[in-house]
N, C-alpha and C positions, 0 to 999 in steps of 0.2 A: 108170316106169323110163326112165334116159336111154338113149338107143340109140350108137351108137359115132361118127356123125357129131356128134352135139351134144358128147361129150366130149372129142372130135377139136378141135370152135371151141372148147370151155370152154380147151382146153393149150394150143392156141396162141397162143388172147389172155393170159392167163397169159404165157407165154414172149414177145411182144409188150411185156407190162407191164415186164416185168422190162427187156430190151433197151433200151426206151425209158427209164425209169429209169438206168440205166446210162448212156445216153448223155447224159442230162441230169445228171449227177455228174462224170460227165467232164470236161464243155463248163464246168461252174459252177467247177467244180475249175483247170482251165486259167485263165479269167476270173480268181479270186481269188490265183492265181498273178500273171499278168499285173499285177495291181493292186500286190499286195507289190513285186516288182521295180520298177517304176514308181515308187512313194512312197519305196526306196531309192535307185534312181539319182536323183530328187529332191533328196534328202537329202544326199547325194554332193556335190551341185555346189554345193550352200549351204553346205555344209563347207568345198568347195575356194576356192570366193567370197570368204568371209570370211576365211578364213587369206591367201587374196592380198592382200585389203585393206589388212586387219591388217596383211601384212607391208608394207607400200608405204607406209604412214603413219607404222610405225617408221622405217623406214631413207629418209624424207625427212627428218630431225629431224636428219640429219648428224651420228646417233653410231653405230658398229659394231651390230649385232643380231647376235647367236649364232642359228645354227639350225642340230639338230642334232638324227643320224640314226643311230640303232645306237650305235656307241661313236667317229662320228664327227661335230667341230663346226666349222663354217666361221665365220666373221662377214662376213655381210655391209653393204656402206654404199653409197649412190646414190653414182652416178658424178659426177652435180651439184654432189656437196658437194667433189668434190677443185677444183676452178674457185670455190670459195670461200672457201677456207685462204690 
């Protein structure tokens, strides 16, 4: 028969296990957080990249480009191309 100090180690490593599990779900939890935000703001700036690009390769071609936000549309045109009219 176990006597109450060996039940006493048996519950606290038990409650031990569990704790350190816990904190190791957390920390892993946190970490795959971190990673998602990361691969989005990523994502983010090769979006924003490209559409700058894009838009800089239109509107050197010295014609008007629409762009347009809500139910609002500007045209924009490089300032270059008025020095070439």
């Amino acid at each position: 028969m176990l006597n109450k100090k060996t039940i006493a180690i048996i519950v606290m490593a038990v409650i031990l296990l569990i704790a350190v599990g816990y904190i190791v779900d957390l920390k892993l939890g946190n970490a795959k957080e971190i990673r998602e935000t990361e691969i989005f703001n990523n994502g983010a700036i090769e979006g924003y990249t490209f559409a700058i690009q894009n838009m800089m390769q239109e509107v050197s071609k010295c014609e008007p480009v629409p762009l347009t936000y809500a139910n609002q549309t500007i045209n924009l045109i490089a300032l270059e191309c008025y020095g070439e009219q």
